[in-house]
N, C-alpha and C positions, 0 to 999 in steps of 0.2 A: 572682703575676700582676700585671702593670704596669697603669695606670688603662686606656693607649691602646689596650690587648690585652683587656682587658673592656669596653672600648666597643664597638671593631669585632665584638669574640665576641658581644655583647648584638646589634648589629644583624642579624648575619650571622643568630640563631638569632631573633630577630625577623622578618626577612625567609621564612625556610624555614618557620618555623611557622604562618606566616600565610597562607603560598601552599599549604601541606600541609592545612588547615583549610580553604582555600577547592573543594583537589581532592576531599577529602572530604564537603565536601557536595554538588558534585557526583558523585559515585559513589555507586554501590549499596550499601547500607552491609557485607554478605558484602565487597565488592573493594576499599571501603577499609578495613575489618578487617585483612583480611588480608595490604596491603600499611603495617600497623601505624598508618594515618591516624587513625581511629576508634577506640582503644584502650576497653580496659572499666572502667572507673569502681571504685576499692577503697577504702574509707573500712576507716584502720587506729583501732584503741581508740587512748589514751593510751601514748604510748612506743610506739608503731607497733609491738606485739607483735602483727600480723595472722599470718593465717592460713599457714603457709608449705607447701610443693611446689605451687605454680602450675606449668600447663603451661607447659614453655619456649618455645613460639613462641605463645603466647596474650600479646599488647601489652595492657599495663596500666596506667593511671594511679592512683598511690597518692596520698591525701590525708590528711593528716597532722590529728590533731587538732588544734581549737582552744591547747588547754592545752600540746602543744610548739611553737606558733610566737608570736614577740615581733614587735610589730611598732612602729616608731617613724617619727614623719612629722619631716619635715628639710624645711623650707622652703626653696630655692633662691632666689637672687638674682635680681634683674629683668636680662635681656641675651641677646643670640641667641647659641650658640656654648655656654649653658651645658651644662656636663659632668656631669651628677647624679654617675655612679658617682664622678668625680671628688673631688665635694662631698661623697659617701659616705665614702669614703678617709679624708680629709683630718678629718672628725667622728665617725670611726669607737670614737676612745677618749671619747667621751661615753657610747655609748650600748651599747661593747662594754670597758667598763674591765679584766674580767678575764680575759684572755685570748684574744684574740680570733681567734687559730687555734683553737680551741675550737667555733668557730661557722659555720653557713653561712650564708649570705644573699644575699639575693635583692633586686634594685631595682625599682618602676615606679612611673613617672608619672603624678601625678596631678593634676587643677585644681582648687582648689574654694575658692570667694569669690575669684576672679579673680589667685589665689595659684599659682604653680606650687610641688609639694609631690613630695620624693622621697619613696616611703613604703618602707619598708625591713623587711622580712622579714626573721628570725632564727629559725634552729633550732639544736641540736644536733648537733655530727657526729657522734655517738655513737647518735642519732634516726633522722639518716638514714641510716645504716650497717644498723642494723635493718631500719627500711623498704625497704633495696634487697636485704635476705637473704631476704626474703619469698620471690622465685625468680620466674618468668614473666621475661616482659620490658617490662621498667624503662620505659617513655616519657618519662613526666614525675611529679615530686612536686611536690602541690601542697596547699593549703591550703583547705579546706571553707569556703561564704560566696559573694557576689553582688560584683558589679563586677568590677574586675582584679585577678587573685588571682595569687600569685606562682609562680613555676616556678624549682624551687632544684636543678635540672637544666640549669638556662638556658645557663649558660659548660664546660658539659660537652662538649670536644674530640671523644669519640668519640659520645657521643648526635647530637652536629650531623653528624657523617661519619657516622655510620648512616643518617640521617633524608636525608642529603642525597643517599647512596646509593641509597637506596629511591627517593627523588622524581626519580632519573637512570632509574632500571629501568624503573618504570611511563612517563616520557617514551619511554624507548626501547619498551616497548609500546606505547603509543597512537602514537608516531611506524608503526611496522609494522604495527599494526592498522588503523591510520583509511584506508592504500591500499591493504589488502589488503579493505576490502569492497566498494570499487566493485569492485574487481579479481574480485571473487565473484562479485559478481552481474552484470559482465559477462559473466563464465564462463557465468551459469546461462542468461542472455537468448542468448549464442551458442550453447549446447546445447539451450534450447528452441528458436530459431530453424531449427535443421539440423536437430531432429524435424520441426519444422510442412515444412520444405522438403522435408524426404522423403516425409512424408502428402500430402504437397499433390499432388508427382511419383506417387506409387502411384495418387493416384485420376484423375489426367493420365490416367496409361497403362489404369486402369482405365473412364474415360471414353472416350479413343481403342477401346477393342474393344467397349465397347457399342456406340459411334458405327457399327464397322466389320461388329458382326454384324447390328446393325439395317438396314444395308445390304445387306449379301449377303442379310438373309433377304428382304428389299424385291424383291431379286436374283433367288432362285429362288422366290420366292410369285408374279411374273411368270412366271416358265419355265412353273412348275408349271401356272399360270392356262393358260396358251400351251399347253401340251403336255395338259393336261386334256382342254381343248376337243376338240384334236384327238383323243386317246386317246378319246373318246367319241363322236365321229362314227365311222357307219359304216366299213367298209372300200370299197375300189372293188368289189371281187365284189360285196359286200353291194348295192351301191347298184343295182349294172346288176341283180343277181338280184331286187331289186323295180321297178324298173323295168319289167321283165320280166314279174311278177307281176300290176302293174296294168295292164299293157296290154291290152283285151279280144280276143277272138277275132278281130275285124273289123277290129283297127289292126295295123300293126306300124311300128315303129322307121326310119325313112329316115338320120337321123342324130342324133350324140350331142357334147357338147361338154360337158369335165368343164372346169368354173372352183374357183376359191378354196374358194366359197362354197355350191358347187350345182352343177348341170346345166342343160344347155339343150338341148331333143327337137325334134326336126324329126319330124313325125306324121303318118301317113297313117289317115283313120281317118274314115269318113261319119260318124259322129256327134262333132263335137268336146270339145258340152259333157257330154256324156255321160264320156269320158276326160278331161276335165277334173276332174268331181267325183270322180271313182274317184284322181286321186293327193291330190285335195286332204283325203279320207278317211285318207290314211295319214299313220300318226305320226310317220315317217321324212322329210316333207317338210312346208317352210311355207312362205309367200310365194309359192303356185302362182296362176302366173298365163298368161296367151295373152299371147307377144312380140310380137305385133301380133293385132287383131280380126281374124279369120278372115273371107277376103270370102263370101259369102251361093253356096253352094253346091259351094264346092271343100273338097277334101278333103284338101288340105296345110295343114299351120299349126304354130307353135312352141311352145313350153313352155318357160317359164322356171322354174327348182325350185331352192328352198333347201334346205339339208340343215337339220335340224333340229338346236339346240344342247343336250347331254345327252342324245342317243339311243343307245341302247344297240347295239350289234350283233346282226342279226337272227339269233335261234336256228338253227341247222343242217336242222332239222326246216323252218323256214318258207321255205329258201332252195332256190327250184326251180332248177333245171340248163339252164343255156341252149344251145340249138341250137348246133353247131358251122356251121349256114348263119346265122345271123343271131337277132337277139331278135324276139319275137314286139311 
């Protein structure tokens, strides 16, 4: 592999691992688990002789012991544009004299006493041949310890096309997820919406027939009141047949005038307040009174009579029979 093809492969997998790193910490750690962001942590013994049948979709990162990885620091020259890998290449039989397809390794950068320093990671390919038969799936190998620790998976073709696949899937999720939840809860605000507008309408139309019976019953609790009154007032027989009744021996009836509310007597009779008191005694009449004061010795004069409200109709036993010539 060419120096210019492990620089851009070093950034490209710099760039994906670092945006991968950053979606994982934002995510749940189950959803980046399992879109392989978050891998599980395997610290292999000496010669990466770990544990093997891992589950195949379980992502895992293998760390290699201390004692298989070499590591050697390469000071790089002072200037912008410098090429570590480059600088790696090129100092490679100092520090890989025998045989150095024999080996993998791994670059990164580092500063220190104001030095820029390639530090250079060395394993065995025979090391990590092992560590990748372990089984699960491979993320990254890497090397146990604090600071920048190397990743000797770094310039791996199909690990960057996995990884970059993945980080396409989950875009394409969240791209379809993120409008499909207004789009949800739009849904759920226009189906609660057209509940409430239907309850709203039932209790409309259940409002309207309260509104409508408390009306009609307004309606006939009038009639009823109306037609009571009447239904309780005597009948006309009734009324002429005590009319009749209170009249004494010595009066009788000259004329009769039935109103609304009552009668009016035109009266022949020597004693007027004598028949006066006699209707004002019956329960059948109130407001009896003389339609004018009777002048001082005649024996005509009128009677004004209210019927009485709530009287009942007089018993058949109390109602005398009136002359076919006239009422007494």
């Amino acid at each position: 592999m060419g120096n210019e093809s492990r620089r851009v492969l070093a950034l490209a997998a710099a760039l994906i691992d670092g945006l991968a790193e950053g979606i994982a910490a934002a995510l749940p750690k189950k959803l980046a688990r399992y879109f392989g962001l978050l891998p599980q942590r395997l610290h292999l013994p000496p010669g990466a002789m770990g544990p093997m049948g891992l589950p195949a979709r379980e992502p895992v990162t293998l760390i290699l012991n201390d004692i298989d990885v070499y590591t050697v620091d390469l000071p790089l020259p002072r200037g912008i544009g410098v090429d570590p890998w480059r600088q790696a290449a090129m100092l490679a039989h100092r520090y890989m004299p025998l045989r150095p397809e024999l080996l993998a390794w791994d670059l990164v950068t580092v500063r220190e006493a104001g030095q820029s320093v390639a530090r250079v990671f060395m394993v065995r390919r025979s090391v990590l041949a092992t560590a990748l038969s372990t089984g699960g799936r491979v993320v990254a190998i890497t090397a146990d310890g604090s600071g920048v620790r190397p990743q000797f998976l770094r310039l791996d073709g199909r690990r960057i096309r996995r990884r970059l696949g993945r980080m396409v899937a989950l875009s394409l999720v969240v791209i379809l997820t993120v409008p499909a939840v207004p789009l949800f809860a739009s849904w759920i605000l226009d189906q609660q919406t057209a509940h409430m507008e239907r309850k709203l309408k039932a209790l409309t139309d259940d409002v309207k027939a309260v509104n409508h019976l408390r009306d009609r019953l307004g309606m006939l609790s009038a009639v009823l009141n109306r037609d009571g009154d009447t239904l309780a007032q005597p009948s006309r027989r009734s009324l002429l047949d005590e009319v009749a009744r209170l009249l004494p021996d010595d009066a009788w009836l000259q004329d009769l005038t039935l109103r609304a509310d009552g009668l009016v007597l035109q009266v022949n009779s020597p004693d007027a307040d004598a028949v006066l008191a006699r209707f004002r005694e019956s329960p059948v009449f109130s407001a009896v009174r003389f339609v004018a004061p009777p002048d001082p010795g005649a024996s005509r004069f009128g009677l004004s009579l209210t019927v009485a409200t709530g009287v009942d109709r007089l018993p058949a036993a109390e109602q005398p029979a009136i002359d076919g010539g006239g009422a007494r």
